[in-house]
KEDRENSE-135738 format. One record per residue (C-alpha): residue in one letter; x, y, z. Coordinates in Angstrom, 1 decimal. Layout:
<nodes>
> A; X; Y; Z
...
</nodes>
This chain:
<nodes>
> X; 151.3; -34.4; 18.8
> X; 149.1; -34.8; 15.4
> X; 145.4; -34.3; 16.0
> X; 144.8; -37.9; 16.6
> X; 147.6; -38.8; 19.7
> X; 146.0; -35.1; 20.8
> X; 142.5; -36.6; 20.7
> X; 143.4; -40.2; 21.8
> X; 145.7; -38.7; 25.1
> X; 142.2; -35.7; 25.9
> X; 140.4; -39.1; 25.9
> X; 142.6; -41.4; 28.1
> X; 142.6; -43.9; 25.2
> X; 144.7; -46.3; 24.9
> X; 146.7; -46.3; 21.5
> X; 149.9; -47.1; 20.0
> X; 151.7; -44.7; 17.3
> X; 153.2; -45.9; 14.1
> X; 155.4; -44.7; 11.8
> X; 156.2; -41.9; 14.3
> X; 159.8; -40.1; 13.9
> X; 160.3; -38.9; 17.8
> X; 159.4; -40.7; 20.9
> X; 156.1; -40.1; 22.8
> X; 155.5; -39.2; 26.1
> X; 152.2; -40.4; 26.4
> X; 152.1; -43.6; 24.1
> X; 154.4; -46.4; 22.2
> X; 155.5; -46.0; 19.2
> X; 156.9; -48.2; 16.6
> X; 158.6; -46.8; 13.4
> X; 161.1; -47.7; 10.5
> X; 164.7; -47.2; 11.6
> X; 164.7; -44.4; 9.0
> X; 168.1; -43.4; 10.4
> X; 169.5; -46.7; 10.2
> X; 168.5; -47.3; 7.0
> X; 169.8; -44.3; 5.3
> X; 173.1; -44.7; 7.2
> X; 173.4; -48.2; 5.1
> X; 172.4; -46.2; 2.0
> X; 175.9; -44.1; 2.7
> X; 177.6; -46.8; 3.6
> X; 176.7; -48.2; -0.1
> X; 177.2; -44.9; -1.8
> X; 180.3; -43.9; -0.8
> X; 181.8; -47.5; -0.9
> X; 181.2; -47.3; -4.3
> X; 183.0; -44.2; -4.8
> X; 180.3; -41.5; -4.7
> X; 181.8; -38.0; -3.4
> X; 179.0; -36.1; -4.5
> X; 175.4; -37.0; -3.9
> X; 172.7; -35.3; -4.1
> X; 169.8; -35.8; -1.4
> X; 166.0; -34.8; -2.4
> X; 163.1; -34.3; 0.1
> X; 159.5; -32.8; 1.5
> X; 160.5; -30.5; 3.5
> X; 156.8; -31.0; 4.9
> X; 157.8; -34.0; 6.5
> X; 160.0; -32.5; 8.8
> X; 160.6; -35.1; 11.4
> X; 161.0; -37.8; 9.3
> X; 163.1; -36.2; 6.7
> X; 165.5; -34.7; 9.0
> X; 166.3; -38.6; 10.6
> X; 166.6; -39.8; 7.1
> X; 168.7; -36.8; 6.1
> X; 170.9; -37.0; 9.2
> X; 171.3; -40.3; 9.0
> X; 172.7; -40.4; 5.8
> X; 174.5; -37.2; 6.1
> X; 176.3; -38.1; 9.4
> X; 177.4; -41.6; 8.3
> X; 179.0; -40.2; 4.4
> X; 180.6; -37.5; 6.0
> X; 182.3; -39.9; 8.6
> X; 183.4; -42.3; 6.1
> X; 184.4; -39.4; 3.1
> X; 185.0; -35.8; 5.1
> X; 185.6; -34.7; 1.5
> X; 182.0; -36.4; 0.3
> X; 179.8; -33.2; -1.0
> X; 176.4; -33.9; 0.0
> X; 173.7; -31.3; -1.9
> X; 170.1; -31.0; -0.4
> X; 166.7; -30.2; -2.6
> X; 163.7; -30.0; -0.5
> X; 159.7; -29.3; -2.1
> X; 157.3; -27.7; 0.5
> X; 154.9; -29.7; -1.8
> X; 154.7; -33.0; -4.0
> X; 155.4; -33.4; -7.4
> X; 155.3; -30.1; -9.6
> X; 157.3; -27.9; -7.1
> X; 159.9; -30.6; -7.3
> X; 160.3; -31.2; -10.5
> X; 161.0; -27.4; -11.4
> X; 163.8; -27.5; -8.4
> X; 165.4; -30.5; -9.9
> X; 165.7; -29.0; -13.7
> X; 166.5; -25.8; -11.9
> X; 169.2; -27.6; -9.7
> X; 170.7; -30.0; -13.3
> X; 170.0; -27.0; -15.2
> X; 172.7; -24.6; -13.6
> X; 175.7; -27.1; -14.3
> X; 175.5; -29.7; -11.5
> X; 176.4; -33.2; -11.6
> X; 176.2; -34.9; -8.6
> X; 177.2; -39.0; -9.3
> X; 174.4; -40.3; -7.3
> X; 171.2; -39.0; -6.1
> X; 169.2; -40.4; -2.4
> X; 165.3; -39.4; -3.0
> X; 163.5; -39.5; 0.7
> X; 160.4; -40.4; -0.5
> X; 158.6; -42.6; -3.3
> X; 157.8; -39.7; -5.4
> X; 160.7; -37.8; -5.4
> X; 162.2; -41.3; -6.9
> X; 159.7; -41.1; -9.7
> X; 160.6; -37.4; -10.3
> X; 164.3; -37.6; -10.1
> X; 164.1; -40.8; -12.8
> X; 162.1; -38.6; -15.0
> X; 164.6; -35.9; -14.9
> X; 167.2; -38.0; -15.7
> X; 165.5; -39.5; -18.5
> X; 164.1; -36.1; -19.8
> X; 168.0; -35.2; -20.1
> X; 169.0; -38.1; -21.7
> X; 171.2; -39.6; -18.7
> X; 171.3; -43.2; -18.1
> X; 171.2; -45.1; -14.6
> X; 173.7; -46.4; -13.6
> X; 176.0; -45.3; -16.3
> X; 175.4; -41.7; -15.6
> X; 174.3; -41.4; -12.4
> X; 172.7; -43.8; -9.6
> X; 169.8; -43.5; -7.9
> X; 168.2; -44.5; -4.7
> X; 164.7; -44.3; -3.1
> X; 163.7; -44.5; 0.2
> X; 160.8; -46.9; 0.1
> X; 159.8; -49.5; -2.7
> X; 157.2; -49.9; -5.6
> X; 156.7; -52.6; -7.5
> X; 157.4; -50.1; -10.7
> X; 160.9; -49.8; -9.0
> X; 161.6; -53.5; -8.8
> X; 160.4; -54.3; -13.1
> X; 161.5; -50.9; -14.8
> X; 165.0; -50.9; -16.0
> X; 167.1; -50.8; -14.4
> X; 165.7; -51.8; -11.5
> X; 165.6; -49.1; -8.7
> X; 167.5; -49.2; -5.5
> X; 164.9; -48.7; -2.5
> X; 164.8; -48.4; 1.4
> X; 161.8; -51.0; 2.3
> X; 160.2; -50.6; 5.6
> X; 159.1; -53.3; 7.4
> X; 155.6; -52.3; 7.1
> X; 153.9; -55.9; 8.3
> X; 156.6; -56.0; 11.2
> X; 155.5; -52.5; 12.7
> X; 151.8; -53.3; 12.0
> X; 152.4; -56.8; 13.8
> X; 154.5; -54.9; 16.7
> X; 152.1; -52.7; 17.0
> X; 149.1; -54.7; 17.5
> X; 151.1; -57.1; 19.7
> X; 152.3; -54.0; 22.3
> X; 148.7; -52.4; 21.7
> X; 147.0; -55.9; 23.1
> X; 149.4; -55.8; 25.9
> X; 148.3; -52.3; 27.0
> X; 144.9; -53.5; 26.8
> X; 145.4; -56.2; 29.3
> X; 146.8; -54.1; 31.8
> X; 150.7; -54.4; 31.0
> X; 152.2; -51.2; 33.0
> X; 155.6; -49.0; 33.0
> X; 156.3; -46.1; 30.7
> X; 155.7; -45.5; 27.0
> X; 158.3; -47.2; 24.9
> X; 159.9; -46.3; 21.3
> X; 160.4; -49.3; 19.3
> X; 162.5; -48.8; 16.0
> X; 162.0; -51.6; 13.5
> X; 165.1; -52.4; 10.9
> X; 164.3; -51.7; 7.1
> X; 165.8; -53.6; 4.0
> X; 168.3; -51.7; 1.5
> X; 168.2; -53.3; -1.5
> X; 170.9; -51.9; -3.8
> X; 169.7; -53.0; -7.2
> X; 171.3; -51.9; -10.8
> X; 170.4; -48.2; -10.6
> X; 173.7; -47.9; -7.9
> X; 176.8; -48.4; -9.4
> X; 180.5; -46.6; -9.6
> X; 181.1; -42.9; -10.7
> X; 182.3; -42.5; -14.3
> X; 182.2; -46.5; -14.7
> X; 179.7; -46.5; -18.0
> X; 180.0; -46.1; -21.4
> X; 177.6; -43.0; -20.8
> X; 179.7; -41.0; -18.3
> X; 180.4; -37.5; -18.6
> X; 178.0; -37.0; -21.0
> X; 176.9; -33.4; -19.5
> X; 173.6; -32.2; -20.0
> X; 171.9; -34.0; -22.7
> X; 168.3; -33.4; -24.0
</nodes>
């Protein structure tokens, strides 16, 4: 439990969790289908060709990261057994991250496509790529699990994950209300579907004039 499901369950409140990875036993839930979602993101990638992807994470985030990582590590590897699937995970945010990723680019690898599980971890992995000269899609595609409005006007624009953030709020008001009034029977996990919107950051390995270029500066 986080502090606040630990202080709402001492209390006998009534509450609902959001956003939660695992089920409760003492109160709803209703999340993202993080799973789901980054299931579809394989689906995408390795329909396009991708057989070496590179996924970056908090490792902080443990829960939610392992779903999203699962997810999307389960489905490529049933679709592409041969699909190489390369995991960077920061304990931290930004700085941490960024010295992994030119660490990671630095010793020679080129992955075709990189999955960032969370917003800033997009932000850093675009940097990198930019800071090395390497253009998206043309040298390598990039997704994001969540969406920014930077993501949907920079160019190209960046693939994202959206949750269904006023669906779960909406969900979770409506099942809340129903507690209140006295509806019964055991705490229930609801998963709500996200949106994958595969913009021009994703396209096919090696299919730009920029391809191959190695590790420019």
């Amino acid at each position: 439990h986080g502090p606040a499901a630990g202080f709402m369950k001492a209390n006998g409140m009534t509450g609902v969790l959001i956003d939660r990875v695992l089920a409760d036993d003492a109160f709803d839930t209703v999340s993202a289908d993080s799973a789901a979602a980054s299931a579809e993101v394989a689906r995408a990638l390795v329909g396009k060709g991708h057989r070496h992807i590179l996924v970056v994470g908090l490792g902080q985030q443990a829960a939610t990261v392992r779903a999203r990582l699962e997810g999307f590590r389960n489905t490529a590897l049933k679709l592409a057994p041969d699909v190489r699937i390369d995991v960077v995970l920061s304990e931290s945010e930004v700085e941490p991250l960024r010295a992994l990723l030119s660490d990671y680019f630095s010793k020679g690898e080129r992955p075709t496509a990189v999955y960032s599980l969370f917003l800033k971890g997009t932000l850093v992995a675009l940097s990198e790529f930019r800071r090395r000269g390497w253009h998206c899609p043309d040298d390598i595609s990039l997704v994001g699990f969540d969406d920014a409005e930077w993501m949907q006007v920079t160019w190209p624009a960046i693939a994202a994950v959206v949750q269904p953030v006023r669906e779960i709020a909406s969900n979770a008001m409506d099942v809340l209300f129903r507690r209140i009034e006295g509806e019964g029977g055991p705490p229930r996990a609801r998963l709500e579907p996200c949106k994958v919107l595969m913009r021009e950051s994703v396209g096919s390995p090696g299919s730009g004039p920029h391809s191959g270029g190695g590790n420019r500066q």
